[in-house]
KOLLO-131827 format. One record per residue (C-alpha): x, y, z negated; residue in three letters; residue number from 1. Coordinates in nm, 3 decimals, always signed. Layout:
VOMI        px        py        pz   code   pos
VOMI         X         Y         Z    Ala   NUM
...
//
This chain:
VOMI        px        py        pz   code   pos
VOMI    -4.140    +0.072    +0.102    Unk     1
VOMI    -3.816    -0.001    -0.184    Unk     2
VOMI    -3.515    -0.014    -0.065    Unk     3
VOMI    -3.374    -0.367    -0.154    Unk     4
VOMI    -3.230    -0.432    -0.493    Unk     5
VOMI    -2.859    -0.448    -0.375    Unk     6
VOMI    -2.870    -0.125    -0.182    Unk     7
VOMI    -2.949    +0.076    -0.503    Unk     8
VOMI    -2.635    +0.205    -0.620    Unk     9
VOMI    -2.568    +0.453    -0.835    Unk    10
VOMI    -2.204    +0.536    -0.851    Unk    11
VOMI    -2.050    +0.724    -1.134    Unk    12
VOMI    -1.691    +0.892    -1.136    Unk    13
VOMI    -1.560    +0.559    -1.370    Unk    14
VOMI    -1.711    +0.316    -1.081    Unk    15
VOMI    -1.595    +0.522    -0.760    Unk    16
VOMI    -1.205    +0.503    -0.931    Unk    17
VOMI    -1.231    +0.117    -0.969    Unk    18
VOMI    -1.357    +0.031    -0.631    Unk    19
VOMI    -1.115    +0.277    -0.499    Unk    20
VOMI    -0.869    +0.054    -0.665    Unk    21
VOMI    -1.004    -0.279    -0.561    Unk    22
VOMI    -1.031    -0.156    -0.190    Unk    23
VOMI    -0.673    +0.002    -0.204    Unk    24
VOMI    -0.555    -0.324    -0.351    Unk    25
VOMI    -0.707    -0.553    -0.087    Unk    26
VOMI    -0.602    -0.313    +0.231    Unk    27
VOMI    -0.221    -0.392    +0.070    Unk    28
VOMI    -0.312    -0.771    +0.069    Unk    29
VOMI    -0.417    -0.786    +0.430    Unk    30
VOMI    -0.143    -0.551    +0.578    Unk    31
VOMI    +0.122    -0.804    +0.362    Unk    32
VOMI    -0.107    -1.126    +0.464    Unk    33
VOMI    -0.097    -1.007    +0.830    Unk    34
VOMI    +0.288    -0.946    +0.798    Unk    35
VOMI    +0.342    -1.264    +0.689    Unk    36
VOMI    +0.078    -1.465    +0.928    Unk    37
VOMI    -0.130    -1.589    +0.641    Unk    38
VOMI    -0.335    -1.373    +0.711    Unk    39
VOMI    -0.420    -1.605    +1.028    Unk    40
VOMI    -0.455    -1.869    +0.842    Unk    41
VOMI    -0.794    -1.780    +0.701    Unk    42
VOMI    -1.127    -1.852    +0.871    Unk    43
VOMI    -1.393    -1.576    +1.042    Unk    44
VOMI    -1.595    -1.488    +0.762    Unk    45
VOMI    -1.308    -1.504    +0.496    Unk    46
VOMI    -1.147    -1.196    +0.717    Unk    47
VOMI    -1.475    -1.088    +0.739    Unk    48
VOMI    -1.551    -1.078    +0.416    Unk    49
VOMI    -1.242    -0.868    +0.320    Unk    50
VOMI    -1.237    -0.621    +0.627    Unk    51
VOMI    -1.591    -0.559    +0.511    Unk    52
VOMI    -1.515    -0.524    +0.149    Unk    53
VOMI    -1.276    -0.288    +0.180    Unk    54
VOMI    -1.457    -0.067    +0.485    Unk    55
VOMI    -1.807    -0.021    +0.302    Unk    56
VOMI    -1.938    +0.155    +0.025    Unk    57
VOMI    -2.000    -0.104    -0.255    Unk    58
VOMI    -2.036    -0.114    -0.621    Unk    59
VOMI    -1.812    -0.459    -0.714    Unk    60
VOMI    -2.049    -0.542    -1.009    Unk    61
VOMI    -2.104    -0.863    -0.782    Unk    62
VOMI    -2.036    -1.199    -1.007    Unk    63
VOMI    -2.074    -1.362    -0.632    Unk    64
VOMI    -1.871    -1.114    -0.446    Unk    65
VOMI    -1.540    -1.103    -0.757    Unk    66
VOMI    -1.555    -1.504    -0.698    Unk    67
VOMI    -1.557    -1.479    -0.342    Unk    68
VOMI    -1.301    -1.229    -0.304    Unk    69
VOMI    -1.110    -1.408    -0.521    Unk    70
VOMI    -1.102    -1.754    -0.331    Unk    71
VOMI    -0.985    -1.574    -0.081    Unk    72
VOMI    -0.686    -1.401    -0.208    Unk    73
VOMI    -0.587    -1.708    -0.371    Unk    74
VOMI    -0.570    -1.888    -0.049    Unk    75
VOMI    -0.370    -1.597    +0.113    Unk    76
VOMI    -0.190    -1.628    -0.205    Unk    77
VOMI    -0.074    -2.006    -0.136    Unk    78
VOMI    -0.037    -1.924    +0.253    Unk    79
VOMI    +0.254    -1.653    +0.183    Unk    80
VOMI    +0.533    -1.790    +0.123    Unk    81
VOMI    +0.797    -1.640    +0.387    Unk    82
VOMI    +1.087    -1.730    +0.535    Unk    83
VOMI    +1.244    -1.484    +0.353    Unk    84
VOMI    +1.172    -1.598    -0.023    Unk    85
VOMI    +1.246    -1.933    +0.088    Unk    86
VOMI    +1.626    -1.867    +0.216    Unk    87
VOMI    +1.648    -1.651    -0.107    Unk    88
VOMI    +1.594    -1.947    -0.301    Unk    89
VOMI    +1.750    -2.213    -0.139    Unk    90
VOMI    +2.095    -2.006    -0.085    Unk    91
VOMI    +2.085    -2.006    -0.461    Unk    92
VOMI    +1.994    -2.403    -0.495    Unk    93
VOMI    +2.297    -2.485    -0.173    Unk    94
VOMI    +2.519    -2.300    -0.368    Unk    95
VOMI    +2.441    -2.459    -0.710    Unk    96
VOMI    +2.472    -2.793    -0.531    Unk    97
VOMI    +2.771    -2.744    -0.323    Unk    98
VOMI    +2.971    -2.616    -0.604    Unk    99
VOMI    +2.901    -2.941    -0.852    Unk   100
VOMI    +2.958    -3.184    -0.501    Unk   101
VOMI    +3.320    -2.999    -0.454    Unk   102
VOMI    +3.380    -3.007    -0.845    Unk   103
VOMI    +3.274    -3.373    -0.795    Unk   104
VOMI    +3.542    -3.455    -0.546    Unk   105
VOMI    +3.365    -3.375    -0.206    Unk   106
VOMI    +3.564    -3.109    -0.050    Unk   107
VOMI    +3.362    -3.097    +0.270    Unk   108
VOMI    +3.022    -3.000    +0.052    Unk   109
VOMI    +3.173    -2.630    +0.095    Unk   110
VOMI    +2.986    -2.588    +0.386    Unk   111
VOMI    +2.660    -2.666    +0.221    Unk   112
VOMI    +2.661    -2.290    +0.139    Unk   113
VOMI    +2.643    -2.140    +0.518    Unk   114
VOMI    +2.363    -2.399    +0.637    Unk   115
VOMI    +2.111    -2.241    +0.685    Unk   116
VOMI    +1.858    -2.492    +0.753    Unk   117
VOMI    +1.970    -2.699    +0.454    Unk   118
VOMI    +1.880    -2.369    +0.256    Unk   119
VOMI    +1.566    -2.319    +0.378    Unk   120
VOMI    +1.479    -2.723    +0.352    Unk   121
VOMI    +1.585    -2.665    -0.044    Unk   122
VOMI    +1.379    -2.363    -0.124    Unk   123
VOMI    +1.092    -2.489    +0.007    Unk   124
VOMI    +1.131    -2.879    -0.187    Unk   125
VOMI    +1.178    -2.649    -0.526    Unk   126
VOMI    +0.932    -2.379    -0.414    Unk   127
VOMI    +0.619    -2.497    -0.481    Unk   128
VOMI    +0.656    -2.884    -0.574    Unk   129
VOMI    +0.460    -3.014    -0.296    Unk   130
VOMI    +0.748    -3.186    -0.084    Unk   131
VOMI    +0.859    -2.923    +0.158    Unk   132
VOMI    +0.458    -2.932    +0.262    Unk   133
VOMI    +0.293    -2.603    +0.230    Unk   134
VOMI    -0.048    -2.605    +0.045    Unk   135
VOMI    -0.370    -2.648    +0.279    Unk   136
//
């Protein structure tokens, strides 16, 4: 009896380095992914599909399997945003705003720069350009 098509592999030294690559690259993703809780956000088979990827021994010559994996990181991609990056940016954009409003004449706009809820609101309205709505 022949094996099946897909579990012929023949690995050579130049394949074994780039899958070592692609797996070390996508156990990074998930351990960030998980940090950040986007990694929640993905269905059963999409973690599947990655633990799985990144656990077995597998030639990625797959047209199927690149597009897959792909989908996937894109969505965790889109999910990842923090908390973090957020404040970053909107400290910069309460800032920027508070200084023109007190230039402008509104002296009480100083404390625009220590709200912190008005600086996450701002980086996540400029983040991404969906409204303050994260990307489904």
């Amino acid at each position: 009896m022949r094996p099946a098509p897909l579990m012929q592999c023949i690995f050579t030294d130049e394949s074994r380095a780039f899958s070592l690559r692609i797996k070390n690259h996508l156990r990074k993703t998930i351990t960030t992914s998980k940090r950040r809780g986007a990694w929640f956000s993905l269905d059963r088979t999409e973690r599947s599909i990655l633990y799985l990827a990144t656990r077995l021994e597998l030639k990625f010559s797959s047209l199927d399997l690149f597009r897959a994996l792909a989908s996937i990181l894109k969505k965790l991609e889109q999910h990842g945003e923090t908390l973090y990056a957020l404040l970053q940016r909107g400290i910069k954009l309460a800032w920027a705003f508070s200084e023109f409003a007190v230039a402008s004449g509104n002296k009480s706009a100083r404390s625009w720069r220590n709200d912190r809820s008005y600086a996450v609101y701002l980086g996540r309205v400029f983040s991404n350009g969906t409204g303050g709505r994260f990307p489904r």
